[in-house]
C-alpha positions in Angstrom: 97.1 82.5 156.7 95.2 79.3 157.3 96.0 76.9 159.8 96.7 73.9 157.7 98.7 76.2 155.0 100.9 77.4 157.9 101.6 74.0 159.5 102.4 72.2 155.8 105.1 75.5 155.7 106.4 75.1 159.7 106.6 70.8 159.9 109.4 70.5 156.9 111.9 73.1 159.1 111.8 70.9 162.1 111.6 67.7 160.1 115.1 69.0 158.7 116.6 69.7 162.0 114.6 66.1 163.3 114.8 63.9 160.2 113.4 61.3 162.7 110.3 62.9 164.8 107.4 61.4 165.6 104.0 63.2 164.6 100.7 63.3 166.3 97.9 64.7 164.3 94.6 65.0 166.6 91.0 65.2 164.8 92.9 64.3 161.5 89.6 64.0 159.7 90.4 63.4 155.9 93.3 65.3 156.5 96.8 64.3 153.7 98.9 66.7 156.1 101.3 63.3 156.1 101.3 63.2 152.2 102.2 67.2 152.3 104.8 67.0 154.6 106.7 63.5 154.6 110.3 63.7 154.8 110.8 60.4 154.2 112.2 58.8 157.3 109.2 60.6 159.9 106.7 58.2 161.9 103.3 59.7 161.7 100.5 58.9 163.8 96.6 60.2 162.8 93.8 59.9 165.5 90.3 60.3 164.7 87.1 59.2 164.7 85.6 55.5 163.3 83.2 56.8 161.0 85.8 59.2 159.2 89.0 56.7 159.3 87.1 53.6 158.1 86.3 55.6 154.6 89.0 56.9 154.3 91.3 53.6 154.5 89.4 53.0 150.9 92.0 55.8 149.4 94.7 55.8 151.6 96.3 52.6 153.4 98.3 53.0 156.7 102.0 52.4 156.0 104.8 51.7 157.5 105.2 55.1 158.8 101.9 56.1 158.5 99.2 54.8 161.3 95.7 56.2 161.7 93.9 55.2 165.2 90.6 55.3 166.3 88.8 54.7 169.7 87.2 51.7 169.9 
C-alpha cells in the first residue's frame, strides 16, 4: 500500500481518539494530506521548502488551523 494512502487511512483513528492533536507534516511538498484528513477541530502544521509553498499559497490559503512554514 502506498505511503500517503496508508497515512490518509491511520490519521482519522487517532484524530477520533485526539479530536484535538496537533500535526506535523515534514517535506509537505504539494501535499492536501490536511484536506484528506481534517477532522474539523485538528491544528495542522506543513513545513517545506520556499520555492514549493510560495506556489502553492495561489490554490490553497493557510487557515486558521492550517499553517505552512518555510525556512527563511
Amino acid at each position: 500500500m502506498p505511503r500517503a494512502l496508508l497515512i490518509d487511512r491511520l490519521v482519522p483513528g487517532f484524530l477520533s481518539a485526539h479530536p484535538d492533536a496537533t500535526g506535523v507534516e515534514i517535506g509537505t511538498g504539494l501535499d492536501t494530506r490536511h484536506e484528506n484528513v481534517d477532522n474539523g477541530r485538528s491544528r495542522w502544521y506543513e513545513l517545506g521548502l520556499p520555492g514549493v509553498l510560495d506556489p502553492r499559497r495561489h490554490f490553497s490559503a493557510d487557515i486558521l488551523r492550517r499553517t505552512a512554514i518555510a525556512p527563511r
